[in-house]
SERO-4910 file (N, C-alpha, C, O; in steps of 0.05 Angstrom, whole numbers):
BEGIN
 pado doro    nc1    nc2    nc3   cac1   cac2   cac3    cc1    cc2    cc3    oc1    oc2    oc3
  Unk    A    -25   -151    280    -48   -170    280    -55   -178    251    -61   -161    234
  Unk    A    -52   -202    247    -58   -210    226    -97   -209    219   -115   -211    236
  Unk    A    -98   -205    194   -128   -200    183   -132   -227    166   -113   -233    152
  Unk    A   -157   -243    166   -154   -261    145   -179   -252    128   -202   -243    130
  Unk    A   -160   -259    110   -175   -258     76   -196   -280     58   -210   -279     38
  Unk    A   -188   -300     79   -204   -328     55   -184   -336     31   -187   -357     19
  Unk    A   -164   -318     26   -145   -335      0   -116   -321      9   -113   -298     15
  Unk    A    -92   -347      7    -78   -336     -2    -61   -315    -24    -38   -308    -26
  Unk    A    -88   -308    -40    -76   -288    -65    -77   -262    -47    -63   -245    -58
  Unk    A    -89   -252    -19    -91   -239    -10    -81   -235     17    -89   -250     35
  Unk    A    -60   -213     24    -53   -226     53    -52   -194     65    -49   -174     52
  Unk    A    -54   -198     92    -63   -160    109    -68   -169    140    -79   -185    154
  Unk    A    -50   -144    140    -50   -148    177    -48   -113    183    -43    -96    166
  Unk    A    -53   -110    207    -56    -79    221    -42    -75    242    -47    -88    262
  Unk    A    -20    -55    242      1    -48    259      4    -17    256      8     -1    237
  Unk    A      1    -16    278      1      6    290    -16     20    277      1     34    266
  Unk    A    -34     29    269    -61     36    259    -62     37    230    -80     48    218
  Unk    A    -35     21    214    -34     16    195    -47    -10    182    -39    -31    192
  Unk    A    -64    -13    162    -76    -43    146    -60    -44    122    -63    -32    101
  Unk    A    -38    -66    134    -18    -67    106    -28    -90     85    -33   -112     94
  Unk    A    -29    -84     58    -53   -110     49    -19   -109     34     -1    -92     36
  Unk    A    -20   -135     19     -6   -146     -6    -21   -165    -18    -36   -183    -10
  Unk    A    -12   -152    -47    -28   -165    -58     -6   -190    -67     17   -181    -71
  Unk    A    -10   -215    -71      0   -239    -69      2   -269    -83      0   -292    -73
  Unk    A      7   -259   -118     13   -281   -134     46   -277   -137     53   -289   -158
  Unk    A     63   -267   -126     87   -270   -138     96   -279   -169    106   -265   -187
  Unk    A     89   -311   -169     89   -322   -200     75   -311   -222     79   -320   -245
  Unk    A     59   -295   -218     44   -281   -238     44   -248   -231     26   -233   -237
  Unk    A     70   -240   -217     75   -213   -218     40   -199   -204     29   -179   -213
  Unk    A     32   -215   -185      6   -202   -170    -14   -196   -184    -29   -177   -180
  Unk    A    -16   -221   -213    -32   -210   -233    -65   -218   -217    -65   -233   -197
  Unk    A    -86   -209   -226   -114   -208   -211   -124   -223   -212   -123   -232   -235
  Unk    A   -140   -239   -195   -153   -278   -194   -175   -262   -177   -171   -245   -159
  Unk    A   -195   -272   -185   -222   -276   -183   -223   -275   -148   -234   -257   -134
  Unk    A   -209   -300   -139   -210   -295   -102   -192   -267    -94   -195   -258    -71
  Unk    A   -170   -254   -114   -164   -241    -94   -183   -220    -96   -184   -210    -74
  Unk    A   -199   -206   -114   -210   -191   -119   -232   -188   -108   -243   -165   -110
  Unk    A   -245   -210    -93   -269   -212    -89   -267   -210    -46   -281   -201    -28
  Unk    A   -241   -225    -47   -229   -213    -15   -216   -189    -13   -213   -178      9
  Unk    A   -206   -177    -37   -202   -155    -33   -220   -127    -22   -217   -111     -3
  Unk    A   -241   -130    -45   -262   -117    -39   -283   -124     -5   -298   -107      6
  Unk    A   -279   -145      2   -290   -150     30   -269   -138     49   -277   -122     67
  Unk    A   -246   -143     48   -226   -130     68   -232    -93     73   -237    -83     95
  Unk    A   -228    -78     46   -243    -54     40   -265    -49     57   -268    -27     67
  Unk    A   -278    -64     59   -298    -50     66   -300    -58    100   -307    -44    120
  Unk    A   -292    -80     99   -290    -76    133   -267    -53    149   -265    -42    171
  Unk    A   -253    -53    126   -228    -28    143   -232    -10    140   -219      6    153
  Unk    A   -256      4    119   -269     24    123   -280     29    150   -277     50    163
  Unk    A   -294      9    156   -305     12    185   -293      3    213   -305     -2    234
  Unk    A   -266      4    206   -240    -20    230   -236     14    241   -234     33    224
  Unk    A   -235     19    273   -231     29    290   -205     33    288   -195     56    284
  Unk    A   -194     17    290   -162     -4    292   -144     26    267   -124     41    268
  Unk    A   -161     23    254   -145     22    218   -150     50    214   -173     57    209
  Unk    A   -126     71    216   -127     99    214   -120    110    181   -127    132    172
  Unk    A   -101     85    164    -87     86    140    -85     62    127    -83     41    139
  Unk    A    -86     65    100    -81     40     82    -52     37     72    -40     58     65
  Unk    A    -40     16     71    -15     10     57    -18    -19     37    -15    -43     42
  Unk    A    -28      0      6    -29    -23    -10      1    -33    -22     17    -14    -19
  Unk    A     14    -57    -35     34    -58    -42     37    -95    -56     21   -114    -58
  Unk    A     58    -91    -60     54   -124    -77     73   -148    -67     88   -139    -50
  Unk    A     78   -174    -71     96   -184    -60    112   -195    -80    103   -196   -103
  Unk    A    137   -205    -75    159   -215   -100    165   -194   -122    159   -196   -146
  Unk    A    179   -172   -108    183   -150   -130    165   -140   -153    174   -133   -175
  Unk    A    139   -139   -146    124   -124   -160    103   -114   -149     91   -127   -131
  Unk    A     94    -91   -157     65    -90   -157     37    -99   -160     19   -105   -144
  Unk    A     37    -99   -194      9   -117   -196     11   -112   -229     15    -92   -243
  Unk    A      6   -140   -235     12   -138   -268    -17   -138   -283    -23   -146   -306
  Unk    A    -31   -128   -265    -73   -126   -272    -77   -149   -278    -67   -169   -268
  Unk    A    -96   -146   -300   -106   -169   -314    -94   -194   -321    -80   -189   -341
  Unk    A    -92   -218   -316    -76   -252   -322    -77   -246   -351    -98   -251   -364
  Unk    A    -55   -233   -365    -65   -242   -392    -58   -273   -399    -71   -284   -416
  Unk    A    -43   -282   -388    -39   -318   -387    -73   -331   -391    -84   -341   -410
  Unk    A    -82   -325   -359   -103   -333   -361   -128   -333   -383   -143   -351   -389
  Unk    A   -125   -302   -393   -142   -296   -417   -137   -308   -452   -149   -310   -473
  Unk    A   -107   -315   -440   -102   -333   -471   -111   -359   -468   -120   -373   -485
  Unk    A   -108   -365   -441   -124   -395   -444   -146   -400   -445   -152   -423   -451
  Unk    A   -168   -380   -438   -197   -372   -449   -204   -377   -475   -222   -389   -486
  Unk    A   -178   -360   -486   -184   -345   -510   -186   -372   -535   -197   -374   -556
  Unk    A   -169   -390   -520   -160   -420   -535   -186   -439   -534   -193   -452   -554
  Unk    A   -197   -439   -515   -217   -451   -500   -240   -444   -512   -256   -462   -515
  Unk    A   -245   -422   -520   -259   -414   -535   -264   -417   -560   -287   -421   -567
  Unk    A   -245   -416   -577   -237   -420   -595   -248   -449   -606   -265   -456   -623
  Unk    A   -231   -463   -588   -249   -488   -591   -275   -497   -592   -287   -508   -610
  Unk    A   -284   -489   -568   -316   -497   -562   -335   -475   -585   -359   -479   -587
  Unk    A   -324   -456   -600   -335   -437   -615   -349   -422   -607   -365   -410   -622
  Unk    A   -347   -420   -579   -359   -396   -571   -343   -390   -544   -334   -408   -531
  Unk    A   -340   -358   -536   -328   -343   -520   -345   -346   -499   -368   -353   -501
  Unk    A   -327   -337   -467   -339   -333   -439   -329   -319   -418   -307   -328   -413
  Unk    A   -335   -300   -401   -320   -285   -381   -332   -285   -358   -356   -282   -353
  Unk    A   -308   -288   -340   -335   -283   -312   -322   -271   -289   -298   -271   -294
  Unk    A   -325   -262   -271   -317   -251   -247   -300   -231   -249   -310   -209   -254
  Unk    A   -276   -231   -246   -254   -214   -234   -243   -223   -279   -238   -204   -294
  Unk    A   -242   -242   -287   -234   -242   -310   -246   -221   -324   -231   -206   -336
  Unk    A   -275   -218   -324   -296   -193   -340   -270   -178   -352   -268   -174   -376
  Unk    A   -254   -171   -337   -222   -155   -339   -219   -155   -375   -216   -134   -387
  Unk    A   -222   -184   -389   -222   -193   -406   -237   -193   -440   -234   -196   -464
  Unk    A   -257   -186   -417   -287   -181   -428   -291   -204   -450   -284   -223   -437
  Unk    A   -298   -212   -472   -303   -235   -485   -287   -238   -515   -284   -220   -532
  Unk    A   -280   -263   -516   -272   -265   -537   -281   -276   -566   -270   -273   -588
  Unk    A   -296   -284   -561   -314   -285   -588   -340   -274   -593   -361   -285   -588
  Unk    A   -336   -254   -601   -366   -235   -594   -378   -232   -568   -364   -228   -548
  Unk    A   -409   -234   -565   -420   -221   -545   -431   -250   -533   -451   -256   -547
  Unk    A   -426   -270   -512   -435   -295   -507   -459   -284   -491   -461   -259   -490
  Unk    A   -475   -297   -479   -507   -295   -468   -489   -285   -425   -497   -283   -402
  Unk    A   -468   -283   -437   -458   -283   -403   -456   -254   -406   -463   -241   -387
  Unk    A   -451   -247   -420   -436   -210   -426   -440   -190   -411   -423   -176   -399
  Unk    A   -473   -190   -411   -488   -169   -394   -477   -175   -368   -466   -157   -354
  Unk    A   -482   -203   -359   -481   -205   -323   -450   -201   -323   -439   -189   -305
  Unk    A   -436   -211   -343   -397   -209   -341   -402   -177   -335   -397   -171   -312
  Unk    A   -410   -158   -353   -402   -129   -350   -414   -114   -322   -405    -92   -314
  Unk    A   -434   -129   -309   -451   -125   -282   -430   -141   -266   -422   -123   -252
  Unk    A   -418   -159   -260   -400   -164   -247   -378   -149   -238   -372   -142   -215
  Unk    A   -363   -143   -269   -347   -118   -264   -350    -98   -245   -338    -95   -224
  Unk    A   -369    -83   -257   -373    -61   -247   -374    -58   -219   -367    -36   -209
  Unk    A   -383    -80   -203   -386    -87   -174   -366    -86   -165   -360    -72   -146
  Unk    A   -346   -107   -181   -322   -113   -166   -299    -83   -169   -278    -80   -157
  Unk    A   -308    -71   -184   -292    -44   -192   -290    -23   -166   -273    -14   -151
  Unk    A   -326    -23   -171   -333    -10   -140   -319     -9   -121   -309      9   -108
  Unk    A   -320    -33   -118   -314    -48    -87   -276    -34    -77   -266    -25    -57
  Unk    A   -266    -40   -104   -237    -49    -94   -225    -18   -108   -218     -2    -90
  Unk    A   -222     -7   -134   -202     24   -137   -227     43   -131   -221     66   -123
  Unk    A   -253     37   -132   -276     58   -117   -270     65    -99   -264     88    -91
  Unk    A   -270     43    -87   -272     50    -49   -248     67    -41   -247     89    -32
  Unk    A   -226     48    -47   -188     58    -41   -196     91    -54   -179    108    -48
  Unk    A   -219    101    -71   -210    126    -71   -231    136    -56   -231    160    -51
  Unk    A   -245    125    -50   -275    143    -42   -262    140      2   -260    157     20
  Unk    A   -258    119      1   -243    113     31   -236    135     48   -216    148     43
  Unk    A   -252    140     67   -250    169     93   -224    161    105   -225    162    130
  Unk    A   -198    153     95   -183    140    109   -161    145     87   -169    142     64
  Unk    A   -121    157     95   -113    166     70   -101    132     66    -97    115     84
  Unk    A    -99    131     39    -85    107     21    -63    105     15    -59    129     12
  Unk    A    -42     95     11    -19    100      0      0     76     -9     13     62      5
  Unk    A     -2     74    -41     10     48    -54     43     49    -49     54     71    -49
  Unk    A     51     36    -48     81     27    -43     84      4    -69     77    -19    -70
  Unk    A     98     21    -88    105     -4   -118    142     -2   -110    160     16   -109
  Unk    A    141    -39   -105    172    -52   -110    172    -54   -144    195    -58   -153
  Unk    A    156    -53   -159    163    -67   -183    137    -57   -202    120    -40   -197
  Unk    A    141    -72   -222    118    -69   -248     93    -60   -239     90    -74   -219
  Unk    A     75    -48   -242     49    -36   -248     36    -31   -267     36     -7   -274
  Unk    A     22    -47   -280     18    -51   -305    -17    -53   -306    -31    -60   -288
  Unk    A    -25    -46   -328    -50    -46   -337    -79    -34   -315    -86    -10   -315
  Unk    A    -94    -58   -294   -110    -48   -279    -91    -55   -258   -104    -59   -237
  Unk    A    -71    -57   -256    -54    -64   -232    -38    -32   -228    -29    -29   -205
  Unk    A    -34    -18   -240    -32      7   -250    -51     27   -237    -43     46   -223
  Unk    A    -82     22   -243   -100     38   -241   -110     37   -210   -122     56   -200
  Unk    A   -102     12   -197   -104      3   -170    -95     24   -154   -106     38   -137
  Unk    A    -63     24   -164    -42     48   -158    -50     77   -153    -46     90   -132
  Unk    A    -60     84   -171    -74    112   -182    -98    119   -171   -106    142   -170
  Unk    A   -119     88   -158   -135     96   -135   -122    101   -117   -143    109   -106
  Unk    A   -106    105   -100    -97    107    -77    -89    141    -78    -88    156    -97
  Unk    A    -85    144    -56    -87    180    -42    -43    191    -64    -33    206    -81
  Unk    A    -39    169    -44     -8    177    -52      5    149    -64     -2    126    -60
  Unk    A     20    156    -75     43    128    -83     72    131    -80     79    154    -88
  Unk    A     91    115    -71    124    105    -70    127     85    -82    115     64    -77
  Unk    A    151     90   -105    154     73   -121    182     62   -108    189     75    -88
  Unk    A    199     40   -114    219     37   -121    235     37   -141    229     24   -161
  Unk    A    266     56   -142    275     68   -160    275     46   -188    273     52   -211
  Unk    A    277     26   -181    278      6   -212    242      2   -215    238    -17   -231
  Unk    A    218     12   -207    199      2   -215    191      8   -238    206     26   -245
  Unk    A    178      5   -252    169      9   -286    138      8   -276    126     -8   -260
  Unk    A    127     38   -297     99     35   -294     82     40   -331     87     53   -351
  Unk    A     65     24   -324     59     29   -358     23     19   -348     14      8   -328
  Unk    A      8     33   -380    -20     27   -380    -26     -6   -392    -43    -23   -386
  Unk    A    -11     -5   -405     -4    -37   -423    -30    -45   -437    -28    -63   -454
  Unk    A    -60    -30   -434    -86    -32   -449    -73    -42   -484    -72    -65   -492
  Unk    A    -65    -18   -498    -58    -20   -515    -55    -48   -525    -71    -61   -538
  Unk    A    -25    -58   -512    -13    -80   -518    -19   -100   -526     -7   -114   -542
  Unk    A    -53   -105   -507    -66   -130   -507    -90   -120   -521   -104   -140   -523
  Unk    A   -103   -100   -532   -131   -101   -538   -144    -92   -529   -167    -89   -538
  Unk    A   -138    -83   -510   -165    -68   -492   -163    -39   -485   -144    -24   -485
  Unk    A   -191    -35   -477   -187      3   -477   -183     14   -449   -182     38   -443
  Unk    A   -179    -10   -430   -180      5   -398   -200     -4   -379   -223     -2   -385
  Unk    A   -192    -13   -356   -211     -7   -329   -200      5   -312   -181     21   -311
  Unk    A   -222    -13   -286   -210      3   -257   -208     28   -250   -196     36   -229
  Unk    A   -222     44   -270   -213     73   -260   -186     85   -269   -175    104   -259
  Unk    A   -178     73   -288   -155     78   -290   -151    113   -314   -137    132   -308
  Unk    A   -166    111   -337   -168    131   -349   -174    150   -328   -154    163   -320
  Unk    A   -200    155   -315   -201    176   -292   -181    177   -280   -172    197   -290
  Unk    A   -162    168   -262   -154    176   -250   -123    193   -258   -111    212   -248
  Unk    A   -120    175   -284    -91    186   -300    -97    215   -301    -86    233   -287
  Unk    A   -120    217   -322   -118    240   -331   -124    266   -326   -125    285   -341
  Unk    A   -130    263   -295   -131    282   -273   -106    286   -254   -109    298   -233
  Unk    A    -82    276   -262    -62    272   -250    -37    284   -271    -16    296   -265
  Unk    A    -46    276   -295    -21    290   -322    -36    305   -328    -22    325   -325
  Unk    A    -61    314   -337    -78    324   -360    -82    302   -384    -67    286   -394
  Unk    A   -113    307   -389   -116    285   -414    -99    295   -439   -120    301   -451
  Unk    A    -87    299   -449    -67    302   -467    -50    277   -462    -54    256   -474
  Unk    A    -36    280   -449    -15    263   -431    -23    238   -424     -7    219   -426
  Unk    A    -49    233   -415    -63    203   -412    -71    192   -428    -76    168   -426
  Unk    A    -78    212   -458    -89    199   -480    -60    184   -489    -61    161   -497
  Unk    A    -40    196   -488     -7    191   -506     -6    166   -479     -5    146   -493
  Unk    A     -6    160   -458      8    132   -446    -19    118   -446     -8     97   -438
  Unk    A    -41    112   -448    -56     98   -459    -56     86   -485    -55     62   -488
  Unk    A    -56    110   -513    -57     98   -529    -32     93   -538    -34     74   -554
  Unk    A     -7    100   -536     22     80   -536     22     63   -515     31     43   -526
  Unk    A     18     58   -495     28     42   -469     53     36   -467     64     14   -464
  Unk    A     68     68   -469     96     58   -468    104     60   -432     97     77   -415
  Unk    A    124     31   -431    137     44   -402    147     63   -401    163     76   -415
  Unk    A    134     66   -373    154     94   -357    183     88   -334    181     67   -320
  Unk    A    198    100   -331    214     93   -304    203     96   -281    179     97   -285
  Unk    A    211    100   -252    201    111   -240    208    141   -236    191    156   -227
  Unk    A    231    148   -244    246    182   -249    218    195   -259    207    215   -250
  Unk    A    210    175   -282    194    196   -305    171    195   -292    158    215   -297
  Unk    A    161    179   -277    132    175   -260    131    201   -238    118    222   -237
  Unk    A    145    191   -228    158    219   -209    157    249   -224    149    269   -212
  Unk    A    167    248   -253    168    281   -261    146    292   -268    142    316   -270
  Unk    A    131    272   -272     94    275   -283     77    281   -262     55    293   -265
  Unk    A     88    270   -236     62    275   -218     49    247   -216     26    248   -207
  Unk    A     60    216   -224     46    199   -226     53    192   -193     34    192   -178
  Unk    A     76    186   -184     93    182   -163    104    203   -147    124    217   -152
  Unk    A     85    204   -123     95    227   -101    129    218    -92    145    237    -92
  Unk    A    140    193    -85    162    193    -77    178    171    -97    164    152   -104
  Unk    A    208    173   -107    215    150   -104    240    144    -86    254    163    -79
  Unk    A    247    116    -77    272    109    -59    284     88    -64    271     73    -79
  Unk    A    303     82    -58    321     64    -63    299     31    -55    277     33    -43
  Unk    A    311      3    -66    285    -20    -68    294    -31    -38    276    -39    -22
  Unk    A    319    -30    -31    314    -35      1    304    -18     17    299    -31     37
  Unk    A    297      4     20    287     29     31    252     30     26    239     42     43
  Unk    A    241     20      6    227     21      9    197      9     21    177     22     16
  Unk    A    196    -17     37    181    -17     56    178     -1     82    157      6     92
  Unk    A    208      4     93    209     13    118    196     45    111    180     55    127
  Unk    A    203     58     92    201     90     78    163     83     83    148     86    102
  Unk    A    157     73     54    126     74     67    111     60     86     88     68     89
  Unk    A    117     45     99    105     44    122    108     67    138     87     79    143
  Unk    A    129     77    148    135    105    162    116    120    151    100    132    165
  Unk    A    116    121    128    107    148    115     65    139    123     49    155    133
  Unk    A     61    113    114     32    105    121     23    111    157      0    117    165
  Unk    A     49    106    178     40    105    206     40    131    209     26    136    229
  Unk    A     55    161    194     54    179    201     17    195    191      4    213    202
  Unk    A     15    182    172    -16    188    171    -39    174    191    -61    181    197
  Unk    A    -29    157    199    -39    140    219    -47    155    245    -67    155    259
  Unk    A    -31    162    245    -26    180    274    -38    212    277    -44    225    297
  Unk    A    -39    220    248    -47    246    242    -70    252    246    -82    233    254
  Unk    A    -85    273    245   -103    290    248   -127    267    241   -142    276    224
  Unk    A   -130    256    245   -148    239    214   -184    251    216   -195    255    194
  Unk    A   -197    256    235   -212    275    223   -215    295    205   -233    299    189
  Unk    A   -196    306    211   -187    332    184   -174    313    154   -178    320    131
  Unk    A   -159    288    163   -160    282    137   -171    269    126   -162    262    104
  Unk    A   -200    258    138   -228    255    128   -228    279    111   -212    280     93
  Unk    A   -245    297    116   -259    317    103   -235    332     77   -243    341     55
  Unk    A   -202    334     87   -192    343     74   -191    325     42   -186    336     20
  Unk    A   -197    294     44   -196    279     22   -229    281     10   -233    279    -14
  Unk    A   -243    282     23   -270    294      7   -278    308    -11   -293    307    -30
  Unk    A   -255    333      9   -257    363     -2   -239    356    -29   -244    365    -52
  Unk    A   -220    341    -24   -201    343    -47   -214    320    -76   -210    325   -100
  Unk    A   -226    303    -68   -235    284    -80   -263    299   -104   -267    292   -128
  Unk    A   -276    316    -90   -292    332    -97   -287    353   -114   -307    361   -127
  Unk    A   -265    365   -118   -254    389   -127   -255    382   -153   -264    397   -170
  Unk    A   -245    356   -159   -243    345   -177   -263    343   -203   -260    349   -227
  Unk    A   -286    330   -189   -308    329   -208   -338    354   -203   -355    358   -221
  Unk    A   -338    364   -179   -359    384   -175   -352    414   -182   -328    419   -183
  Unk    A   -370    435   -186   -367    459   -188   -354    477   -168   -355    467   -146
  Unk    A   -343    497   -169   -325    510   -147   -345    521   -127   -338    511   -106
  Unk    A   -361    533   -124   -375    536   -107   -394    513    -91   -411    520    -74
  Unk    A   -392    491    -95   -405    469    -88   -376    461    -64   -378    461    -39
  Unk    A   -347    455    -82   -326    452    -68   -320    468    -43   -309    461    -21
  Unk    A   -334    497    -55   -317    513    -21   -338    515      0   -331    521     22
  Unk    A   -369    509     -6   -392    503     11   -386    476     33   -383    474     57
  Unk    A   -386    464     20   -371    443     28   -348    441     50   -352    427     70
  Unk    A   -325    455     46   -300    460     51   -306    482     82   -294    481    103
  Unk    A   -322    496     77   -334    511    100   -346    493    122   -341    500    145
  Unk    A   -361    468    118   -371    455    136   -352    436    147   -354    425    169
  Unk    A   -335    432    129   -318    406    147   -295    425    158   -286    420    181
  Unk    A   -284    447    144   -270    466    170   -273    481    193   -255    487    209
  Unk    A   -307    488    195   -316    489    214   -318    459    238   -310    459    262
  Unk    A   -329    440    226   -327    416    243   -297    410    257   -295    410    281
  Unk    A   -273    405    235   -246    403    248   -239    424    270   -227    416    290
  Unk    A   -248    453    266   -247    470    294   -265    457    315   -271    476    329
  Unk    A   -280    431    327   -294    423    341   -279    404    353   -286    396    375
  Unk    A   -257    395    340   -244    364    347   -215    371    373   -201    391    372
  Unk    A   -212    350    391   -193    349    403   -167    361    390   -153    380    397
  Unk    A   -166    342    366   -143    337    351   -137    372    340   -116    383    335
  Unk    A   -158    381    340   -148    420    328   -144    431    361   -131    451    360
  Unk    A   -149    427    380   -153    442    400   -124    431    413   -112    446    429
  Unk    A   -112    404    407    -90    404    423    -63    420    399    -45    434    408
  Unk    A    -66    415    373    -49    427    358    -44    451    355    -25    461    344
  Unk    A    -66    466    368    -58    500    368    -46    500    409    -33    517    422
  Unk    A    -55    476    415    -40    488    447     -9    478    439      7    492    450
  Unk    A      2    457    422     28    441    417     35    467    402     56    472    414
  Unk    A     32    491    383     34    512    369     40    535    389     61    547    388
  Unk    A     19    540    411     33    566    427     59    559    448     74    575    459
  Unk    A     60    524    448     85    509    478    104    504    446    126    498    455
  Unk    A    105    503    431    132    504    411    134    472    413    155    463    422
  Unk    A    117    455    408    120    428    408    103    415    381     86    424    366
  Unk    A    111    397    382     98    374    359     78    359    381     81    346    402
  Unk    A     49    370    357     21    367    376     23    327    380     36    312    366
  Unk    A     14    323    393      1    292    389    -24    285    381    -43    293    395
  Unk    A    -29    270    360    -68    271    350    -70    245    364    -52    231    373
  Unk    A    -98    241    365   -112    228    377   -131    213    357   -131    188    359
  Unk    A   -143    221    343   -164    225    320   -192    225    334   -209    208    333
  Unk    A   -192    253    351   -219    258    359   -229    280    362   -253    282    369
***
């Protein structure tokens, strides 16, 4: 079933309890436009609450991922600016933030952001629902950090992943520092931030950036499988199990296992635990339900 978005930069449909989004500039390597960003974040949040939709499958179209920020677009700002002698940022650009000092937009540009931040690598991590990016290609900058919201990622073996901040000037969004450097250790996030050197996908993979990689024809059919098998799974339990895990992260340990006590007590309440220990004593592979 197809889902509509309001823009072509955005396209998502739901099969089999999977919401496969792509993200959808090809010619600009899926770099970020204001509409898709702004349907992105609306799609989010209704598939948060879609019945339908057990798993996310983010991914990109025309051999890539997502090249973040238009820096195209930001040079032609930046020209524009230049001229008129004074700088301006707005929406999903904020990305950009301003180029000639601080223009009278700044404040609402940086309040923009933050909304649209929310909305779209917030949610994908905060989401009661598991995520899982599928990169054909480049991942670059906040197109990168998009990635790194998500639960799990599959790369394809030629994909290249880099922070690319450096390159252009800037120090990072999207969540992207958080999420790195809970994934390498900040040591390690400080060195591919402040070099932004590419990585392969081998080396993504050896770090812990990339749970799988597979061959570039293999990999739609690979994660989708891999997204319908969460689909199908426990997904109550892997509510609370991504909470619990999401949590571990930034709260104290005894806050984590208080916690961890109430949602494993609840999962002993659900169909889905009561048929898996009967599929456990008959020597079978249980079937979930998600109830």
């Amino acid at each position: 079933m197809e889902l509509e978005t309001g823009t072509d930069d955005l396209l998502a449909r739901v099969q089999d309890g999977v919401a496969v989004i792509t993200l959808n500039r090809p010619e600009r390597r899926n770099a970020f436009s204001i509409e898709m960003l702004q349907a992105f974040g609306r799609l989010l949040a209704d598939i948060e609450l879609n019945d339908d939709v057990a798993a996310v499958l983010l991914t990109g179209a025309g051999g890539a991922f997502s090249a973040g920020g238009d820096v195209k677009g930001f040079a032609s700002q930046a020209a524009a600016a230049g001229a008129a002698g004074a700088g301006a940022a707005s929406g999903a650009e904020s990305a950009a933030g301003s180029r000639a000092g601080l223009p009278s937009s700044f404040d609402r540009s940086v309040h923009l952001q933050r909304i649209m931040q929310r909305e779209t690598s917030g949610r994908l991590f905060n989401m009661p629902k598991p995520t899982l990016a599928a990169l054909p290609g480049p991942a670059a900058g906040a197109g990168f950090a998009l990635a790194l919201a998500c639960d799990l990622r599959m790369a394809a073996s030629g994909a290249i992943l880099t922070t690319a901040f450096a390159k252009v000037g800037f120090s990072g969004d999207y969540g992207g520092t958080w999420f790195l450097s809970r994934l390498v250790g900040l040591g390690k996030a400080k060195e591919l931030y402040f070099l932004s050197e590419r990585i392969d996908a081998d080396e993504a993979h050896r770090l812990g950036i990339v749970n799988w990689v597979v061959e570039p024809d293999q990999l739609e059919e690979r994660a989708f499988e891999m997204a319908r098998r969460l689909a199908h799974g426990p997904t109550i339990a892997y509510r609370y199990m991504k909470e619990n895990l999401n949590r571990a992260v930034v709260g104290p340990l005894e806050d984590c296992m208080d916690l961890e006590v109430t949602h494993h007590q609840r999962c002993g309440f659900t169909e889905d635990h009561q048929e898996a220990a009967r599929a456990f004593v008959e020597k079978r592979e249980p079937t979930f339900r998600g109830r």
